[in-house]
VEXDREN-2710 file (C-alpha; in Angstrom, 1 decimal):
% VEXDREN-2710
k/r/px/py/pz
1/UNK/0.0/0.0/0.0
2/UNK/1.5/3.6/-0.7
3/UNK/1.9/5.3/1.3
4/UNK/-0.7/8.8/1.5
5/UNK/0.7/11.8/0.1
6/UNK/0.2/15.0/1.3
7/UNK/-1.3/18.4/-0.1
8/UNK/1.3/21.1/-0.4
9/UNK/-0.9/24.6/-0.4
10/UNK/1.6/27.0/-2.2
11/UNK/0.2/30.9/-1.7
12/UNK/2.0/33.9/-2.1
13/UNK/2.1/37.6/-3.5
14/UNK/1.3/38.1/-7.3
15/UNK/4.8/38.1/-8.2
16/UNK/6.6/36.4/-5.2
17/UNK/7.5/33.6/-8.2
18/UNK/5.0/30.9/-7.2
19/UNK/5.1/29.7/-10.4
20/UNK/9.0/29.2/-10.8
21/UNK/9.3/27.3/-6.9
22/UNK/6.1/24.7/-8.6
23/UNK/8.2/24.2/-11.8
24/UNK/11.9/23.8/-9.9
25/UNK/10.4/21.4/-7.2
26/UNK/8.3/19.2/-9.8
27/UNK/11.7/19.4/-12.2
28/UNK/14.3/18.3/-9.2
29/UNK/12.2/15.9/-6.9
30/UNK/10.3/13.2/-8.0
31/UNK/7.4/12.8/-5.9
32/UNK/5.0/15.9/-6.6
33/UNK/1.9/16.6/-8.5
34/UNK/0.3/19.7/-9.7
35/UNK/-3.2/20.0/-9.3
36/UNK/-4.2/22.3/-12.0
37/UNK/-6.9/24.7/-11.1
38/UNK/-10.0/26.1/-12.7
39/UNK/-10.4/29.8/-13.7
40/UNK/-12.6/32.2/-15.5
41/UNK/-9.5/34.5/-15.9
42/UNK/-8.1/34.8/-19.8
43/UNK/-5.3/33.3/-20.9
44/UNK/-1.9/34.7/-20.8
45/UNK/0.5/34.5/-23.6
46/UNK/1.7/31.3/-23.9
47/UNK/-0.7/29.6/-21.8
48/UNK/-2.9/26.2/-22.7
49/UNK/-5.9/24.8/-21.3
50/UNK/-5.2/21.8/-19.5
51/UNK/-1.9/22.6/-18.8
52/UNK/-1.4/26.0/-16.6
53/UNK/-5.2/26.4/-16.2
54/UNK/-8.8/24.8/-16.9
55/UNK/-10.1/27.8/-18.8
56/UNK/-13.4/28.1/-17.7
57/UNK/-16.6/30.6/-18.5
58/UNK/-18.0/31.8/-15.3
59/UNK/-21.4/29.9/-16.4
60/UNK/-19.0/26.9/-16.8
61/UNK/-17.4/27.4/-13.4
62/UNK/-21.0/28.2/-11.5
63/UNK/-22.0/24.5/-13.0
64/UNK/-19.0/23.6/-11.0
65/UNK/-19.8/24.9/-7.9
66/UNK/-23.4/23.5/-8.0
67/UNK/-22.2/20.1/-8.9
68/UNK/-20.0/20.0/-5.9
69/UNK/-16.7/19.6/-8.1
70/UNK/-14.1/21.5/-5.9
71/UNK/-12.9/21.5/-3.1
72/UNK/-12.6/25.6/-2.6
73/UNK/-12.4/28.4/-5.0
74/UNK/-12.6/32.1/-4.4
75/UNK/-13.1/35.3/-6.4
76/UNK/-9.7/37.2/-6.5
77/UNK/-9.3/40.4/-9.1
78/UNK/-12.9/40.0/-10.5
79/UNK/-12.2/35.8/-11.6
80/UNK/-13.1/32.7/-10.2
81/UNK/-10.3/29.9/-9.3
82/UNK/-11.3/26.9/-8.2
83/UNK/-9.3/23.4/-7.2
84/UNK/-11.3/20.2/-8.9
85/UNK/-11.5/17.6/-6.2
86/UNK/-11.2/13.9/-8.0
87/UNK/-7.5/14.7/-9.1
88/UNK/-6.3/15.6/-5.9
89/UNK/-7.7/12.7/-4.0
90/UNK/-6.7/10.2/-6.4
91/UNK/-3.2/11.5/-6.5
92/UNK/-2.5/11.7/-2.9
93/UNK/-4.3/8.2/-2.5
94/UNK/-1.7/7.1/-5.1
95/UNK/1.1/8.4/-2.6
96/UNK/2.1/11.4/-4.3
97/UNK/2.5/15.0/-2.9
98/UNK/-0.1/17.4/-4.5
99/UNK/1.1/20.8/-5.0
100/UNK/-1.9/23.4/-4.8
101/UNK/-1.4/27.1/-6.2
102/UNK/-4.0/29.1/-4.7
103/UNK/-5.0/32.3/-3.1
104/UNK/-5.3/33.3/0.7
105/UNK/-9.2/32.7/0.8
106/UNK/-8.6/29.2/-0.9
107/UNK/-5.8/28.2/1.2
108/UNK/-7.7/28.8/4.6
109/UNK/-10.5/26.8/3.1
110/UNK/-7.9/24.1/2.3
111/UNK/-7.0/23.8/5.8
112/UNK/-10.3/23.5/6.7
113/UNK/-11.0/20.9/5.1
114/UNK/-8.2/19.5/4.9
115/UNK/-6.1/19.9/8.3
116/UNK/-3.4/17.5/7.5
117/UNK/-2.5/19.5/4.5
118/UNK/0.7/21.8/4.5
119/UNK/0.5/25.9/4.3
120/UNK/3.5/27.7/3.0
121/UNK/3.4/31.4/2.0
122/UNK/5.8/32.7/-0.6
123/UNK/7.4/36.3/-0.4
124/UNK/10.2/38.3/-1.9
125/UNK/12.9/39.6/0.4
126/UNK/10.8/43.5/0.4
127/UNK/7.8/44.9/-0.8
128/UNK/10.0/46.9/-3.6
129/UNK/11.2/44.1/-5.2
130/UNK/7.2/42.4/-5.2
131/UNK/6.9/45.7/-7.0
132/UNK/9.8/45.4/-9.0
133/UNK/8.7/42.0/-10.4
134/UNK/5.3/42.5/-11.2
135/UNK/6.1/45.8/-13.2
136/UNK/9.2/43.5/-15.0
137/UNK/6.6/40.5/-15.7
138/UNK/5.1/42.7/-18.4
139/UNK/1.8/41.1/-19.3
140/UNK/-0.2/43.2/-17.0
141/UNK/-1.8/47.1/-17.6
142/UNK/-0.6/49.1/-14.5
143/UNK/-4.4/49.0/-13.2
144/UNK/-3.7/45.5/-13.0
145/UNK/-0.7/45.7/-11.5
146/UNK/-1.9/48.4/-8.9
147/UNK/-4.9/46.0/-8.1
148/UNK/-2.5/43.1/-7.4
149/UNK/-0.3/45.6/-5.3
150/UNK/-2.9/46.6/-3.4
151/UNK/-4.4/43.1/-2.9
152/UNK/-1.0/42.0/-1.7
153/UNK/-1.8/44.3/1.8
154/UNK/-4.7/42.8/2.3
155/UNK/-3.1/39.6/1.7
156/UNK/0.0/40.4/4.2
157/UNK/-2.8/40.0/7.4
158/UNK/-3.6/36.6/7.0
159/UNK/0.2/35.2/6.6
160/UNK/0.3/34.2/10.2
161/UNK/-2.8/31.6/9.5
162/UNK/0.6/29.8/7.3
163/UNK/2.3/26.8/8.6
164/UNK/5.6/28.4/6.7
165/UNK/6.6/31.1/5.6
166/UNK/9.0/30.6/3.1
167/UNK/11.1/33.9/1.3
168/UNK/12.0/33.3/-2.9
169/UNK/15.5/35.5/-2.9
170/UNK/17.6/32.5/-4.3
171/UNK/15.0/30.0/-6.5
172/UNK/17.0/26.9/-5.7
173/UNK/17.8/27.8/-2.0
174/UNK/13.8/28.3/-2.1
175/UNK/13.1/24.9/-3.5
176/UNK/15.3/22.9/-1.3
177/UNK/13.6/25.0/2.2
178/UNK/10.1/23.9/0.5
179/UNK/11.4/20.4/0.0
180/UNK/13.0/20.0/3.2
181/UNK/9.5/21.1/4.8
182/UNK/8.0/18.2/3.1
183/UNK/10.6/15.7/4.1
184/UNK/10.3/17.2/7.6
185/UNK/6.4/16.4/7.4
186/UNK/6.6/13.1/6.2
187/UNK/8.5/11.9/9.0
188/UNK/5.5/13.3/11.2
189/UNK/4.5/11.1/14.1
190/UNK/1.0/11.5/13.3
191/UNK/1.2/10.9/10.1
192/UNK/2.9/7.2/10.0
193/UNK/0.7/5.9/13.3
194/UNK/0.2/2.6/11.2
195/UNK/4.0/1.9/10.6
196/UNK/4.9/2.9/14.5
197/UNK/2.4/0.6/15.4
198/UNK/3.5/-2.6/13.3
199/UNK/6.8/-1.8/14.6
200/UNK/5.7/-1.7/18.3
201/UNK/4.2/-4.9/18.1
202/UNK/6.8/-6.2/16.5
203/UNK/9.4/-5.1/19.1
204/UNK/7.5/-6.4/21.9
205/UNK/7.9/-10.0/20.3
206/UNK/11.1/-9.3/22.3
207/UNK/10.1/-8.5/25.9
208/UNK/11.2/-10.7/28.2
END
Protein backbone atom coordinates (compact mmCIF):
# COMPACT_ATOMS: atom_id res chain seq x y z
CA UNK A 1 0.00 0.00 0.00
CA UNK A 2 1.46 3.61 -0.74
CA UNK A 3 1.92 5.34 1.34
CA UNK A 4 -0.66 8.75 1.48
CA UNK A 5 0.69 11.79 0.08
CA UNK A 6 0.23 14.96 1.34
CA UNK A 7 -1.26 18.40 -0.09
CA UNK A 8 1.31 21.07 -0.40
CA UNK A 9 -0.86 24.61 -0.38
CA UNK A 10 1.57 27.04 -2.19
CA UNK A 11 0.20 30.92 -1.72
CA UNK A 12 1.95 33.90 -2.05
CA UNK A 13 2.13 37.62 -3.52
CA UNK A 14 1.35 38.08 -7.32
CA UNK A 15 4.84 38.07 -8.18
CA UNK A 16 6.59 36.43 -5.22
CA UNK A 17 7.51 33.61 -8.18
CA UNK A 18 4.98 30.88 -7.17
CA UNK A 19 5.08 29.68 -10.40
CA UNK A 20 8.99 29.18 -10.77
CA UNK A 21 9.31 27.32 -6.89
CA UNK A 22 6.08 24.73 -8.59
CA UNK A 23 8.20 24.18 -11.81
CA UNK A 24 11.87 23.84 -9.92
CA UNK A 25 10.45 21.42 -7.18
CA UNK A 26 8.28 19.18 -9.83
CA UNK A 27 11.75 19.44 -12.23
CA UNK A 28 14.26 18.30 -9.24
CA UNK A 29 12.19 15.93 -6.95
CA UNK A 30 10.32 13.24 -8.02
CA UNK A 31 7.35 12.82 -5.92
CA UNK A 32 4.95 15.93 -6.58
CA UNK A 33 1.91 16.59 -8.49
CA UNK A 34 0.28 19.68 -9.72
CA UNK A 35 -3.20 20.03 -9.32
CA UNK A 36 -4.23 22.27 -11.98
CA UNK A 37 -6.87 24.72 -11.07
CA UNK A 38 -9.96 26.11 -12.67
CA UNK A 39 -10.42 29.77 -13.69
CA UNK A 40 -12.62 32.23 -15.48
CA UNK A 41 -9.51 34.47 -15.93
CA UNK A 42 -8.06 34.84 -19.76
CA UNK A 43 -5.34 33.33 -20.94
CA UNK A 44 -1.88 34.70 -20.77
CA UNK A 45 0.48 34.45 -23.56
CA UNK A 46 1.74 31.32 -23.88
CA UNK A 47 -0.71 29.56 -21.80
CA UNK A 48 -2.89 26.19 -22.75
CA UNK A 49 -5.90 24.79 -21.28
CA UNK A 50 -5.24 21.85 -19.48
CA UNK A 51 -1.91 22.61 -18.75
CA UNK A 52 -1.38 26.00 -16.56
CA UNK A 53 -5.21 26.37 -16.22
CA UNK A 54 -8.75 24.84 -16.92
CA UNK A 55 -10.14 27.76 -18.79
CA UNK A 56 -13.41 28.13 -17.68
CA UNK A 57 -16.60 30.61 -18.50
CA UNK A 58 -17.96 31.82 -15.26
CA UNK A 59 -21.45 29.92 -16.40
CA UNK A 60 -18.96 26.87 -16.76
CA UNK A 61 -17.37 27.37 -13.41
CA UNK A 62 -20.95 28.21 -11.46
CA UNK A 63 -22.00 24.52 -13.03
CA UNK A 64 -19.00 23.63 -11.01
CA UNK A 65 -19.77 24.90 -7.89
CA UNK A 66 -23.37 23.54 -8.03
CA UNK A 67 -22.19 20.08 -8.85
CA UNK A 68 -19.99 19.99 -5.90
CA UNK A 69 -16.65 19.63 -8.06
CA UNK A 70 -14.10 21.50 -5.95
CA UNK A 71 -12.90 21.46 -3.11
CA UNK A 72 -12.60 25.62 -2.63
CA UNK A 73 -12.45 28.39 -5.00
CA UNK A 74 -12.56 32.05 -4.36
CA UNK A 75 -13.14 35.33 -6.40
CA UNK A 76 -9.72 37.15 -6.54
CA UNK A 77 -9.33 40.45 -9.08
CA UNK A 78 -12.92 39.97 -10.47
CA UNK A 79 -12.23 35.77 -11.60
CA UNK A 80 -13.10 32.70 -10.21
CA UNK A 81 -10.31 29.88 -9.31
CA UNK A 82 -11.27 26.94 -8.18
CA UNK A 83 -9.29 23.39 -7.20
CA UNK A 84 -11.29 20.19 -8.89
CA UNK A 85 -11.55 17.55 -6.21
CA UNK A 86 -11.15 13.87 -7.96
CA UNK A 87 -7.53 14.68 -9.07
CA UNK A 88 -6.32 15.61 -5.93
CA UNK A 89 -7.67 12.70 -4.04
CA UNK A 90 -6.72 10.15 -6.36
CA UNK A 91 -3.20 11.52 -6.50
CA UNK A 92 -2.50 11.69 -2.90
CA UNK A 93 -4.33 8.21 -2.47
CA UNK A 94 -1.74 7.12 -5.07
CA UNK A 95 1.13 8.42 -2.61
CA UNK A 96 2.08 11.36 -4.34
CA UNK A 97 2.45 14.96 -2.90
CA UNK A 98 -0.09 17.36 -4.51
CA UNK A 99 1.08 20.83 -4.97
CA UNK A 100 -1.88 23.36 -4.81
CA UNK A 101 -1.36 27.06 -6.19
CA UNK A 102 -3.95 29.08 -4.70
CA UNK A 103 -4.98 32.30 -3.07
CA UNK A 104 -5.31 33.32 0.67
CA UNK A 105 -9.25 32.67 0.83
CA UNK A 106 -8.59 29.15 -0.91
CA UNK A 107 -5.81 28.24 1.17
CA UNK A 108 -7.66 28.84 4.59
CA UNK A 109 -10.51 26.81 3.05
CA UNK A 110 -7.86 24.09 2.25
CA UNK A 111 -6.99 23.79 5.76
CA UNK A 112 -10.32 23.46 6.74
CA UNK A 113 -11.03 20.86 5.15
CA UNK A 114 -8.22 19.47 4.87
CA UNK A 115 -6.05 19.95 8.33
CA UNK A 116 -3.43 17.55 7.46
CA UNK A 117 -2.54 19.48 4.52
CA UNK A 118 0.68 21.77 4.46
CA UNK A 119 0.54 25.87 4.25
CA UNK A 120 3.55 27.69 2.97
CA UNK A 121 3.39 31.42 2.04
CA UNK A 122 5.84 32.69 -0.63
CA UNK A 123 7.37 36.28 -0.42
CA UNK A 124 10.20 38.29 -1.88
CA UNK A 125 12.89 39.57 0.42
CA UNK A 126 10.85 43.47 0.43
CA UNK A 127 7.78 44.91 -0.78
CA UNK A 128 10.03 46.89 -3.60
CA UNK A 129 11.16 44.07 -5.24
CA UNK A 130 7.24 42.42 -5.23
CA UNK A 131 6.88 45.68 -7.05
CA UNK A 132 9.84 45.38 -8.99
CA UNK A 133 8.68 42.03 -10.41
CA UNK A 134 5.35 42.45 -11.19
CA UNK A 135 6.13 45.83 -13.17
CA UNK A 136 9.16 43.52 -15.00
CA UNK A 137 6.58 40.46 -15.72
CA UNK A 138 5.06 42.68 -18.43
CA UNK A 139 1.81 41.07 -19.28
CA UNK A 140 -0.19 43.18 -16.97
CA UNK A 141 -1.76 47.05 -17.59
CA UNK A 142 -0.58 49.05 -14.46
CA UNK A 143 -4.36 49.02 -13.23
CA UNK A 144 -3.71 45.54 -13.00
CA UNK A 145 -0.70 45.67 -11.46
CA UNK A 146 -1.89 48.40 -8.91
CA UNK A 147 -4.87 46.05 -8.05
CA UNK A 148 -2.54 43.14 -7.36
CA UNK A 149 -0.28 45.61 -5.31
CA UNK A 150 -2.93 46.60 -3.39
CA UNK A 151 -4.41 43.06 -2.86
CA UNK A 152 -1.00 42.04 -1.68
CA UNK A 153 -1.78 44.31 1.76
CA UNK A 154 -4.75 42.81 2.30
CA UNK A 155 -3.14 39.56 1.73
CA UNK A 156 0.01 40.40 4.16
CA UNK A 157 -2.81 39.95 7.44
CA UNK A 158 -3.57 36.61 7.04
CA UNK A 159 0.16 35.24 6.57
CA UNK A 160 0.27 34.22 10.24
CA UNK A 161 -2.76 31.62 9.52
CA UNK A 162 0.62 29.84 7.29
CA UNK A 163 2.26 26.80 8.57
CA UNK A 164 5.60 28.36 6.66
CA UNK A 165 6.64 31.14 5.56
CA UNK A 166 8.98 30.55 3.07
CA UNK A 167 11.13 33.93 1.32
CA UNK A 168 12.04 33.32 -2.89
CA UNK A 169 15.49 35.47 -2.87
CA UNK A 170 17.62 32.50 -4.34
CA UNK A 171 14.97 30.02 -6.53
CA UNK A 172 17.02 26.91 -5.71
CA UNK A 173 17.75 27.84 -2.04
CA UNK A 174 13.79 28.32 -2.10
CA UNK A 175 13.12 24.86 -3.45
CA UNK A 176 15.32 22.93 -1.25
CA UNK A 177 13.61 24.99 2.21
CA UNK A 178 10.13 23.87 0.52
CA UNK A 179 11.40 20.40 -0.02
CA UNK A 180 12.97 19.98 3.20
CA UNK A 181 9.46 21.08 4.81
CA UNK A 182 7.98 18.23 3.07
CA UNK A 183 10.65 15.67 4.12
CA UNK A 184 10.26 17.19 7.58
CA UNK A 185 6.42 16.42 7.44
CA UNK A 186 6.58 13.06 6.22
CA UNK A 187 8.52 11.86 9.04
CA UNK A 188 5.51 13.31 11.15
CA UNK A 189 4.47 11.07 14.08
CA UNK A 190 1.05 11.46 13.31
CA UNK A 191 1.19 10.88 10.10
CA UNK A 192 2.94 7.24 10.01
CA UNK A 193 0.72 5.86 13.30
CA UNK A 194 0.16 2.61 11.19
CA UNK A 195 3.98 1.86 10.55
CA UNK A 196 4.89 2.94 14.46
CA UNK A 197 2.42 0.56 15.43
CA UNK A 198 3.54 -2.55 13.27
CA UNK A 199 6.85 -1.82 14.59
CA UNK A 200 5.72 -1.72 18.26
CA UNK A 201 4.21 -4.86 18.08
CA UNK A 202 6.77 -6.25 16.53
CA UNK A 203 9.40 -5.07 19.14
CA UNK A 204 7.50 -6.42 21.86
CA UNK A 205 7.94 -10.04 20.32
CA UNK A 206 11.06 -9.30 22.30
CA UNK A 207 10.15 -8.54 25.86
CA UNK A 208 11.22 -10.74 28.17
Amino acid sequence: MAEQGILLVISGFSGAGKGTLIQTLMGKYGNYALSISATTRSPRAGEVDGREYFFKTKEAFEGMIAADELIEYACYVGNYYGTPKTYVEETLAGGKDVILEIEIQGAMKIKERYPEAVLVFLSPPSGEELKRRLTKRGTESQEVIDSRLSRAAQEAVGIEEYGYFVVNDVIDTCAEQVHGIMRSEHARASRNRELIERIKTEVKAFQK
